[in-house]
N, C-alpha and C positions, 0 to 999 in steps of 0.2 A: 466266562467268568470275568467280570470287573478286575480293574487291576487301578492303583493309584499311580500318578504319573512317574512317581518311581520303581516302578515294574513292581510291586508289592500284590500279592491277590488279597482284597478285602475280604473275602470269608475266611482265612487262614489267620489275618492281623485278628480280626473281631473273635476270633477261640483264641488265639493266641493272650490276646488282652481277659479273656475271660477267665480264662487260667491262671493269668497271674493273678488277679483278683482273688479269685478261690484261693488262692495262696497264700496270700495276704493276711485272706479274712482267718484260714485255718491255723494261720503262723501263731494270728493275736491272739485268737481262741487259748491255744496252748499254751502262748506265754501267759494269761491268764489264771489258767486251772495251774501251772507251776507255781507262782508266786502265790495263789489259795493255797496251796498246800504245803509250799514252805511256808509259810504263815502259822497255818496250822500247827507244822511238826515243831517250829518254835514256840509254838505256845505251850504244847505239849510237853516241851524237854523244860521249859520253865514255869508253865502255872503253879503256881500254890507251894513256889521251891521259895526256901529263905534266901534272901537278895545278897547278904553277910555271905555265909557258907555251904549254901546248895540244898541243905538236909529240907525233906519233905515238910512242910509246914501244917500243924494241926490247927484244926476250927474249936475256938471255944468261945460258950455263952459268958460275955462278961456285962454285967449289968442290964441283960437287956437285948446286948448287940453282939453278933457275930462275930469275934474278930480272928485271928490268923495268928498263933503263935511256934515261935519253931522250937520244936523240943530238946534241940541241941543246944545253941548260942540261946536263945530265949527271946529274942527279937521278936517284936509286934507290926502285924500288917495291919493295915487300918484302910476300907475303902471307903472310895470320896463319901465324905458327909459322916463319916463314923465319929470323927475326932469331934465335930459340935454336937453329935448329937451325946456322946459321952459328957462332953466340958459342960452342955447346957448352956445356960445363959452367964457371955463371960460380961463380967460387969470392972472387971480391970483390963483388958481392952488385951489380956497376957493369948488369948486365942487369936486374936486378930493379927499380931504382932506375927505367931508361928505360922499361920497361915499364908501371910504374906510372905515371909520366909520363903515356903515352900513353892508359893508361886513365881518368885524372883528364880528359886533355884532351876524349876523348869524351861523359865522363859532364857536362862543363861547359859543352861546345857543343851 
């Protein structure tokens, strides 16, 4: 058997190296499919809940558009592009203004 000049046997290093490998690869694998699935079960514990108060949130046709309202507090969900296409054409610039708003507030939170 080969051996490196520190008494090592190369067939032993070379599985030994390849095991750790496998290991590695099977570790990220797993950290992977956990963070999917935490992912997941937090979507689940929160989609379509009212952001105010937690109560399930119903879908209703308003003008047209789908929108999200909670039958508790009575809060509106609005997803992207709801709110122009609700507003239409703003012609006092009052959409652009909240939009911006909102975009400020994400980019600061």
């Amino acid at each position: 058997m080969s051996q490196t000049p520190e008494g090592i046997d190369l067939e032993e290093k070379y599985f030994s190296d390849e095991d750790k490998l496998k290991l590695q690869k099977l570790k990220a694998e797993m950290d992977a499919a956990a963070a999917a699935q935490a992912a997941a079960d937090l979507k689940a514990l929160h989609h379509l809940h009212c952001g105010k108060c937690g109560t399930k949130m119903d879908t209703q046709l308003f003008r047209g558009i789908e929108i999200e309202v909670c039958p508790h507090c009575g809060a509106v969900l609005l997803d992207p592009g709801e709110l122009e296409a609700l507003a239409g054409a703003d012609k006092a610039g009052l959409l652009e203004t909240v939009t911006d708003f909102f975009s400020f507030s994400k980019r600061k939170g």
